[in-house]
N, C-alpha and C positions, 0 to 999 in steps of 0.2 A: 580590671584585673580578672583573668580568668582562671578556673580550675583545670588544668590540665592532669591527666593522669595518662599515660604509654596504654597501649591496649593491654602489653602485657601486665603489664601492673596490675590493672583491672579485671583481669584474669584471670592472676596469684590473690586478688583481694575476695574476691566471689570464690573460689575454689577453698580460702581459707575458712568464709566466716559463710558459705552456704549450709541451709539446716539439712543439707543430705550426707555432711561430713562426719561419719560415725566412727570416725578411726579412734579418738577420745575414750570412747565409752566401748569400743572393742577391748583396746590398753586395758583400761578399767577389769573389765568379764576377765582376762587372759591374767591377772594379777590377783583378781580374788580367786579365781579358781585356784593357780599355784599357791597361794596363801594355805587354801583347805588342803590340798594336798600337804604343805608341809608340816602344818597344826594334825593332822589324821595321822604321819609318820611317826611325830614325836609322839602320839601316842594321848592326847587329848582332846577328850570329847568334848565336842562342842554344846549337842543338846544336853548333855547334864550339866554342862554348865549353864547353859541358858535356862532350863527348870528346876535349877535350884533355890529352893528360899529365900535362901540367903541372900543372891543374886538379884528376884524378883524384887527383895524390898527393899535394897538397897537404888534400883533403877527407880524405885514407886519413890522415894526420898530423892532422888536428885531431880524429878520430872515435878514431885509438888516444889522441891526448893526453888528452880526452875520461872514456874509460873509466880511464886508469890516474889521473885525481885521482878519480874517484868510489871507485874499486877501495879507490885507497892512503888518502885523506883523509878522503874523504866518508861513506862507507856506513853506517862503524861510530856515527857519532853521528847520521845520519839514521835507523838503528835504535831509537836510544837515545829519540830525538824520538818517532819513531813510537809506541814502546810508550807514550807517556805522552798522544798527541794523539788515537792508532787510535780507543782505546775513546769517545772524544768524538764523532770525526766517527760512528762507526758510530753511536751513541747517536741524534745529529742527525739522519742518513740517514735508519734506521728510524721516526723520528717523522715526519721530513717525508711519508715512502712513508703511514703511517699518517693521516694528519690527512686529515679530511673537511673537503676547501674547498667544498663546497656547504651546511654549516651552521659557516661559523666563528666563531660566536660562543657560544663556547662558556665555561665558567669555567676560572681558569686553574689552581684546586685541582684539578679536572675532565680536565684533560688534560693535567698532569702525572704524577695515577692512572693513566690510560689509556697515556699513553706512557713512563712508568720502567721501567726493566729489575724485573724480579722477582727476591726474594730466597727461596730456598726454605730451609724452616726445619725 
């Protein structure tokens, strides 16, 4: 069985998910800016709200609440998840880093040989 992918396809798949595609995080900049502009219209300041007291210690209160359920609840079974997920994503990572998308069509015997961890014997 093999992977086949059209070149176009593989194209639209690199064009989507290459790390030079900054259009996301333009959207992003173009939507917080109108945000301040419309928050500075209506006539609401931003830094006295952010230096205010009140504000301060109510952020220092959700950032300690925060930490002590990860501390007390959380940790110990998002450890327990991790050691059983880690070696997946690593697994994934390293293939993905691996894989030539300028010849993807490759077999899928083929690049599972090439990307399984080794077993030394």
């Amino acid at each position: 069985m093999k992977l086949l992918i059209s070149p176009e396809k593989r194209a639209q798949l690199i064009d989507k998910y290459h790390p030079g595609n900054k259009q996301g995080l333009l959207k992003m900049a173009v939507v917080i800016v109108i945000g301040i502009i419309i928050i500075s219209v209506l006539g609401f300041d931003i830094r006295a709200a952010v230096e205010n007291p009140q504000t301060e210690a109510n952020f220092s209160f959700l950032g300690q609440f925060i930490a002590d359920i990860w501390n007390n609840y959380l940790a110990e079974y998002w450890a327990v998840i991790w050691n059983i997920i880690g070696p997946m994503i690593e697994f994934a990572w390293r293939t993905l880093e691996n894989f030539d998308w300028s010849n993807a069509s490759v077999s899928s015997e083929q690049f599972i040989q090439n990307n399984s961890p080794q077993v030394e014997q």
